[in-house]
C-alpha positions in Angstrom: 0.0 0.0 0.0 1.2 3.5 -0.9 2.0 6.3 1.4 -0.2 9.2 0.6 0.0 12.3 3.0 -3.1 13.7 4.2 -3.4 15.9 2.0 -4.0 13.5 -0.6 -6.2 11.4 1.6 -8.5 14.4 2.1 -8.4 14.9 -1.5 -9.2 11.8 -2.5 -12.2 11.6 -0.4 -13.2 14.5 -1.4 -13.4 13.8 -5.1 -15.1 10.2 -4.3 -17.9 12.1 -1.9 -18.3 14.4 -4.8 -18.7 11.5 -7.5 -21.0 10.1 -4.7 -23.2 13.4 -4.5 -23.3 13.9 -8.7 -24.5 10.1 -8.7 -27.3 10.7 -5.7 -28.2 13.7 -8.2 -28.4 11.2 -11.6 -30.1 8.7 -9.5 -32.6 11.5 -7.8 -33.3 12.6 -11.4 -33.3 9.6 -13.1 -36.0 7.8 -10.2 -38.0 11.0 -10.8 -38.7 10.5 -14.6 -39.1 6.4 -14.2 -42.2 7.7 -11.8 -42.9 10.0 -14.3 -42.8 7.3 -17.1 -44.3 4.8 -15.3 -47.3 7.2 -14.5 -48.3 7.5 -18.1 -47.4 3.7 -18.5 -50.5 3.1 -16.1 -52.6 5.5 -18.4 -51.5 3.7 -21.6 -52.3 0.1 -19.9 -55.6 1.1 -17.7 -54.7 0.9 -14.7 -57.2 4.1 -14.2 -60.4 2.4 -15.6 -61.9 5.1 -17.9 -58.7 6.9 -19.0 -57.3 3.3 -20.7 -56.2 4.6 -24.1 -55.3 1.4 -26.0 -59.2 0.3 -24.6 -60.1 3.2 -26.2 -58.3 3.1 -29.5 -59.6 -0.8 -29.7 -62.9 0.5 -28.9 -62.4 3.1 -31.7 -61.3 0.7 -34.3 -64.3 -1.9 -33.7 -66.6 0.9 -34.1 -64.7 1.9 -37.3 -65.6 -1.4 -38.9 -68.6 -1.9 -37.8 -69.2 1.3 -39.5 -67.8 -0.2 -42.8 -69.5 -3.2 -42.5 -73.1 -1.2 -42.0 -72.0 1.3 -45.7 -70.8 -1.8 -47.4 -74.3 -3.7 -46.7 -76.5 0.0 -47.2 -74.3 0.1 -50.4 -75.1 -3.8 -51.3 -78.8 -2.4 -50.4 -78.9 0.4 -52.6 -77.2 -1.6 -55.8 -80.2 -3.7 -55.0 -82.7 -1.3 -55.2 -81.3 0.5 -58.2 -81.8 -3.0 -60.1 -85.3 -3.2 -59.0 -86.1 0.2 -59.6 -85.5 -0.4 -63.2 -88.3 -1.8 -63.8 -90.7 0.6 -62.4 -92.3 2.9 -63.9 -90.3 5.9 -65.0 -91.6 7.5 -68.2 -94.4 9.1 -68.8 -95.7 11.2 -71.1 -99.0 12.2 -72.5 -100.5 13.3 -75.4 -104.0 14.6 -75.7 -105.5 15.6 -79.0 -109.4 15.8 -80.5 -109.9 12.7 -81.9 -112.8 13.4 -84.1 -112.9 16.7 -86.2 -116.5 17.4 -84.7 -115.3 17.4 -81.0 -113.7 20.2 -79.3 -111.4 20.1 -76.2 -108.7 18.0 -76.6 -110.2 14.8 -74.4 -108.9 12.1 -76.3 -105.6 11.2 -75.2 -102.9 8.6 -75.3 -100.2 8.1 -72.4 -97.0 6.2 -72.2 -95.6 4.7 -69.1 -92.7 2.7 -69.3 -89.9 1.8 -67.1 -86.0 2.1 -67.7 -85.6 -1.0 -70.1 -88.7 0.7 -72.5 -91.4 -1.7 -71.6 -94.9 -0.5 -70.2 -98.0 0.1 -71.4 -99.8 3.0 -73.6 -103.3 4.0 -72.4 -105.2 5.7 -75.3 -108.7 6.9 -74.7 -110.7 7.8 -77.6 -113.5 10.6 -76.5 -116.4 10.8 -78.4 -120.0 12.3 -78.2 -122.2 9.1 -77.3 -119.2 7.0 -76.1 -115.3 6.6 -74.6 -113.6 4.0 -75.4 -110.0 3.2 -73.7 -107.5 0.8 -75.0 -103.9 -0.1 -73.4 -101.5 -2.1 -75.4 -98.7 -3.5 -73.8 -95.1 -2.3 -75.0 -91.5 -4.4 -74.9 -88.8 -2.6 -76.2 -90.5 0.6 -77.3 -92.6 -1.9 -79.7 -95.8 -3.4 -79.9 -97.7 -6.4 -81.1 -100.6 -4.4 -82.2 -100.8 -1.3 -84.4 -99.7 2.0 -83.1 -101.4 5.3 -83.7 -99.3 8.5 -84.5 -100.5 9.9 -81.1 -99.0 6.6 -79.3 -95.9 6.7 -81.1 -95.7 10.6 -80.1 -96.2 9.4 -76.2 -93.7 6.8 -76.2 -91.3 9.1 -78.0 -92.4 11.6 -75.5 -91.9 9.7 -72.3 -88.3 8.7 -73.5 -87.6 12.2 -74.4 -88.5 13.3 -71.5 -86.4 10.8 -69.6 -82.9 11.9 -71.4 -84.0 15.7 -70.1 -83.9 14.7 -66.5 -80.7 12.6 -67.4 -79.2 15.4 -68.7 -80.0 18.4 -66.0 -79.2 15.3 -63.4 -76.0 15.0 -64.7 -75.4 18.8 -65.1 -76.5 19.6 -61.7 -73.8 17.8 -60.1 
């Protein structure tokens, strides 16, 4: 073992005590963020209850799909009724005119109503003095079995006419 003179003894305690006192300080500091840390640890896992974060992030992203799910079936739904909707009736139109050169008033008329894919029915009611008479004729394809009058052919051109206008301010509007 070395000789070392007081002086040096008192020095080298002095330097380990000081080393000893910076390290108290690190540890001091060091113990106060772990509690810090460790705090908002307890928040992340839920050790509080209601303030559990990941809980509600979980919660969140269930929620989030049970959303999709519910647009993805309301979309299904919707495809579903656009298909169905094609086939109702969509165009009309109507045509009224004096049937008989005698007759006055424009009571005779003829009426188109057809759905998406062209098939319906025309209505035409003939207005005379002693008697009406009404006939409907069934249509497929903007065509019919039986004979078309001039003021059918006008209704069903009418009705489908009349359909491309709405098409067209639809898509114009958006």
């Amino acid at each position: 073992m070395p000789n070392l003179t007081p002086d040096q003894l008192t020095l080298g305690v002095a330097i380990a005590a000081g080393t000893a006192l910076l390290s108290l300080l690190v540890v001091f500091y060091l113990a106060t963020r772990l509690r810090r840390v460790r705090k908002e640890y307890m928040v992340l896992r839920g050790d509080k209850g209601d303030r559990d974060i990941l809980g509600a992030v979980g919660g969140a992203m269930r929620r989030v799909d049970a959303i999709e799910s519910r647009v993805d079936s309301i979309s299904q739904a919707q495809q579903e009724q656009a298909a169905v909707g094609r086939f109702a009736l969509q165009k009309f139109h109507m045509v009224r005119y004096d049937a008989f050169d005698d007759m006055g008033g424009r009571l005779s008329f003829s009426a188109a109503l057809l759905d998406d894919h062209g098939n319906g029915l025309v209505l035409t009611s003939i207005n005379g003095r002693t008697e009406t008479r009404t006939y409907a004729k069934h249509i497929v394809n903007l065509q019919s079995e039986h004979n078309l009058s001039d003021e059918e052919r006008e209704a069903i051109a009418g009705a489908v006419a009349a359909r491309r206008v709405g098409e067209t301010r639809t898509s114009v509007s958006r």
